[in-house]
C-alpha positions as CSV (number, residue, x, y, z in Angstrom):
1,X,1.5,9.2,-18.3
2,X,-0.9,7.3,-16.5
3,X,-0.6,3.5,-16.3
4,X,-3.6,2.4,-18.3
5,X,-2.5,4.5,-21.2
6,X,1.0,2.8,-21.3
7,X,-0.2,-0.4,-21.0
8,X,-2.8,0.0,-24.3
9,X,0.0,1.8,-26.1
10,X,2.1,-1.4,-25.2
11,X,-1.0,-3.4,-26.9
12,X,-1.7,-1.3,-30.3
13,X,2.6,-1.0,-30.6
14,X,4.1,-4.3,-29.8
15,X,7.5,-3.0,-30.3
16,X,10.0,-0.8,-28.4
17,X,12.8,0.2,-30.8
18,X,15.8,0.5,-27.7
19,X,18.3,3.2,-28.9
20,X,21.9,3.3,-27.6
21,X,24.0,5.4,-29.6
22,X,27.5,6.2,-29.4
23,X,27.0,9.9,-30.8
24,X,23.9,11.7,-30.1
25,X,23.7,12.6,-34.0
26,X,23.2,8.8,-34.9
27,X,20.5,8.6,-31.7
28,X,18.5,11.0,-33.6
29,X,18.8,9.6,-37.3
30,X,17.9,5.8,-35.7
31,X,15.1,7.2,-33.7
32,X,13.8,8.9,-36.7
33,X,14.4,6.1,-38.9
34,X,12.5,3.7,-37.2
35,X,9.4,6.3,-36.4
36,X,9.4,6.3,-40.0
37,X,9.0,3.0,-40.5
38,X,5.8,3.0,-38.0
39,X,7.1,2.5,-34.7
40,X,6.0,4.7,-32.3
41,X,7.8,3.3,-28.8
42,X,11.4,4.7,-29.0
43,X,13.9,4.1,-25.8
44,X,16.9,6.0,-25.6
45,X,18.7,4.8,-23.2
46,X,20.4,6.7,-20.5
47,X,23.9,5.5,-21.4
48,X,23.8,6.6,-25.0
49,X,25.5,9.8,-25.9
50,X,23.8,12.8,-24.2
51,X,21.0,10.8,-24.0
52,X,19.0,13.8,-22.0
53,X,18.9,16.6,-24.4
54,X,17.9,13.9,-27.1
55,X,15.4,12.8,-25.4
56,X,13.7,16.1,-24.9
57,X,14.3,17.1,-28.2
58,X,12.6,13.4,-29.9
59,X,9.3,14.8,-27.9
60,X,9.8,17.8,-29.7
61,X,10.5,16.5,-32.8
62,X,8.4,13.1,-32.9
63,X,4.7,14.5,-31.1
64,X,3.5,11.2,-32.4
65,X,5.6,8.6,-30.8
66,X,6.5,8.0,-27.1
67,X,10.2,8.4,-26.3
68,X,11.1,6.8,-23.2
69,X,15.0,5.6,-21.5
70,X,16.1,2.9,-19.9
71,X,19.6,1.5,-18.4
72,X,18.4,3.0,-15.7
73,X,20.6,1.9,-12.8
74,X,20.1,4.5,-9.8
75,X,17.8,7.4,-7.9
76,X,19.7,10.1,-9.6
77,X,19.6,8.9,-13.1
78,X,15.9,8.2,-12.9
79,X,15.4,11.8,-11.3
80,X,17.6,13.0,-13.9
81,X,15.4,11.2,-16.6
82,X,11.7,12.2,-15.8
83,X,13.1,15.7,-15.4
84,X,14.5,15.1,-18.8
85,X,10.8,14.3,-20.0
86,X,11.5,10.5,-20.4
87,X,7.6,8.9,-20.5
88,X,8.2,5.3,-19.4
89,X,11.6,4.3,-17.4
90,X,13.3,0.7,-18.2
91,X,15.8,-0.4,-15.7
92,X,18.0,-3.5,-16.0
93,X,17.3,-4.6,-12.0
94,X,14.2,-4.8,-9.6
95,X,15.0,-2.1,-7.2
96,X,11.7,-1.1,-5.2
97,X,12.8,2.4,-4.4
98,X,12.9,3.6,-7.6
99,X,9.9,1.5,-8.6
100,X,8.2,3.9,-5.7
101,X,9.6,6.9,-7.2
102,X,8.6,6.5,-10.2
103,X,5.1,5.6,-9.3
104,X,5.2,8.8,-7.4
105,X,5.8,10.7,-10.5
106,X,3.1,8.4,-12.9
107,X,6.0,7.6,-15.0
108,X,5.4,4.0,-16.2
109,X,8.7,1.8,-15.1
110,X,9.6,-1.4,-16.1
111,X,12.0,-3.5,-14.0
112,X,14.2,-5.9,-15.9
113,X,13.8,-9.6,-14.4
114,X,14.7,-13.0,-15.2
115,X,13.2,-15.6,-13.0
116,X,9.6,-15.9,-11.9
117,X,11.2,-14.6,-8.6
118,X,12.2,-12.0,-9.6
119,X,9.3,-11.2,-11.7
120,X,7.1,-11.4,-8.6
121,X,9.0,-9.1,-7.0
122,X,9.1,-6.5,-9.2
123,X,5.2,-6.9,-9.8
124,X,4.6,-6.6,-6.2
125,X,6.4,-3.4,-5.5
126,X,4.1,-1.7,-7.9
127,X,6.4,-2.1,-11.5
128,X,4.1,-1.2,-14.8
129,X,5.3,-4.0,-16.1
130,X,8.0,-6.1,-16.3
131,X,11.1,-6.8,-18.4
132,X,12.2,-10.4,-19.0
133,X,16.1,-10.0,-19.9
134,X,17.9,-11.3,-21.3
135,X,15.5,-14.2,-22.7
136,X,17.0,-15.4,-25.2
137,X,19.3,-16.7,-23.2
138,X,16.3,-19.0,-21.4
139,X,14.8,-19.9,-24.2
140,X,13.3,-17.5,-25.6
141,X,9.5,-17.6,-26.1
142,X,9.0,-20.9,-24.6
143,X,10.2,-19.2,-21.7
144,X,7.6,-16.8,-21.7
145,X,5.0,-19.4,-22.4
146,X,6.1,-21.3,-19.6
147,X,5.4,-18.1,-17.2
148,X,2.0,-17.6,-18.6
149,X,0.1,-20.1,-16.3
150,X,1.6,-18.7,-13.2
151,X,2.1,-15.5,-14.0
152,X,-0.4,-14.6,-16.5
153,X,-1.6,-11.4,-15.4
154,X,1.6,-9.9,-15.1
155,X,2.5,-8.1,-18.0
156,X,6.1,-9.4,-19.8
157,X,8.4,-7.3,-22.3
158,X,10.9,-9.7,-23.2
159,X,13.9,-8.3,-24.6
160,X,18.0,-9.5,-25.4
161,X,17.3,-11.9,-28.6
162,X,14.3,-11.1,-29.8
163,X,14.6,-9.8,-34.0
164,X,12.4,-8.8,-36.4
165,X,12.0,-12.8,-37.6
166,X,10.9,-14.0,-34.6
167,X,8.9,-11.1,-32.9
168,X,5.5,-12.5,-33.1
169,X,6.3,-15.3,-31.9
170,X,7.0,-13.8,-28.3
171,X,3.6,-12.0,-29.0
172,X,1.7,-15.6,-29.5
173,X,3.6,-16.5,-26.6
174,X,1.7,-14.0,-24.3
175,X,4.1,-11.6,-24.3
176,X,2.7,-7.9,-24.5
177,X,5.1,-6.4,-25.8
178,X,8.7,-6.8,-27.2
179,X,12.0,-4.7,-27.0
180,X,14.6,-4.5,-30.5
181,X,18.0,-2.9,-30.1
182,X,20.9,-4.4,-31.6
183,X,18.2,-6.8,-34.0
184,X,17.1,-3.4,-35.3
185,X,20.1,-1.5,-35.3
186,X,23.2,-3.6,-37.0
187,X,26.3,-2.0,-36.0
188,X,27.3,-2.0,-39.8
189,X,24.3,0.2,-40.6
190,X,24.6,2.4,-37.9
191,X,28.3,3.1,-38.8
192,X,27.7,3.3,-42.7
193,X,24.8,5.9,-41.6
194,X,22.3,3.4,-43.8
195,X,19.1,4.9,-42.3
196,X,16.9,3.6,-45.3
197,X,17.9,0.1,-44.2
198,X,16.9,0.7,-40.7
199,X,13.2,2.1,-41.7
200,X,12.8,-0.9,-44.0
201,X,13.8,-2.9,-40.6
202,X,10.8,-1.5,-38.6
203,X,8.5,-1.5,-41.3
204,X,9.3,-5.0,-41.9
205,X,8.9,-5.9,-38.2
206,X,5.2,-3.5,-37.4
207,X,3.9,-6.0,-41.0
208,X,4.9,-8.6,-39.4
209,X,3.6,-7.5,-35.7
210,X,0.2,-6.3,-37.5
C-alpha cells in the first residue's frame, strides 16, 4: 500500500484497534468486534497466537478494514509478516534496516519512539510514520503537543495509555492518529468472550473521534 494512501487512512480513521490475543479464536472475535463497531485499522500483532494465518484470513474476512501487525522486533518476522499479507508494519524500536526493507516492499512501517531523538531518527531513515510509546508514561498529550513545534511535520501515533475517554484529546494535540489495545480490550471481556461490550467500546470511541 502506497504511503499516501496509509497516511489519509490514518486521517479519516484516527484509531488503530492493537490486537494481541492469547488464542487465535479470541484474535478473530476482537477483530470482528471492533470492525463492527466502525473501526477499520485492526493490528494483530505478531506475538499473538498464530498471528499469521489470522491475519490473512481478517483480509479475507474484513475486505473493508486494513489489518496490519506489529511487535515487530526482527528481519525475519517482518519478512514473515508482509508475506503473511500484513498492510502496515509497527515495531516497538527504530531499527533502519528493517525501516529499508519495508520501504522496499511499500509496506507502510511505523517505528516505535520515545524521545524527539529518537523520533528524528526514525523519520530520517524513511519510517511512514512514527510511534510515540509508551506516552502515557511522558505525559501523555502534552507530550505530543510539546513535539508539535519541532517536529510538526512528522507524523505521531501515540500509543501505551491512550483509552476511549481521552482519545481526542491526543487528536487536538496533533497527533494523527492513535493506537487502543488493552483500553479497548479489558482482559475481563476478552476472557468472559463479552464481544457486545467490545463493539460498544469502538463505537463509543469512532463518536467520540468523529
Amino acid at each position: 500500500m502506497p504511503n499516501q494512501i496509509w497516511l489519509s487512512q490514518l486521517q479519516k480513521h484516527k484509531a488503530i484497534a492493537v490486537i494481541r490475543a492469547a488464542k487465535k479464536e479470541w484474535g478473530r472475535e476482537m477483530a470482528m468486534a471492533v470492525a463492527s463497531g466502525g473501526m477499520q485499522l485492526i493490528e494483530i500483532t505478531w506475538n499473538s497466537d498464530g498471528a499469521e494465518e489470522l491475519i490473512s484470513e481478517l483480509r479475507s474476512e474484513l475486505p473493508g478494514c486494513t489489518i496490519g501487525t506489529g511487535t515487530l522486533f526482527n528481519m525475519q518476522q517482518l519478512k514473515e509478516a508482509i508475506t503473511s499479507g500484513a498492510q502496515f508494519l509497527f515495531t516497538p524500536h527504530v531499527d533502519s534496516a528493517m525501516i529499508q526493507a519495508a520501504r522496499e516492499k511499500h509496506v507502510p512501517i511505523i517505528p516505535g519512539a520515545l524521545t524527539p531523538t529518537e523520533i528524528i531518527t526514525a523519520w530520517s531513515h524513511g519510517a511512514s510514520c512514527v510511534k510515540v510509546f509508551p506516552v502515557q508514561a511522558v505525559g501523555g498529550a502534552n507530550y505530543i503537543k510539546s513535539l508539535q513545534g519541532p517536529l510538526g511535520e512528522i507524523p505521531l501515533i501515540p500509543t501505551g495509555g491512550v483509552s476511549v475517554e481521552n482519545a481526542k484529546e491526543f487528536l487536538q494535540a496533533g497527533a494523527m492518529a492513535v493506537g487502543l489495545s488493552s483500553e479497548l480490550f479489558p482482559k475481563n471481556l476478552v476472557s468472559e468472550g463479552n464481544w457486545e461490550a467490545i463493539a460498544t467500546k469502538a463505537a463509543k470511541l469512532m463518536q467520540h473521534l468523529s
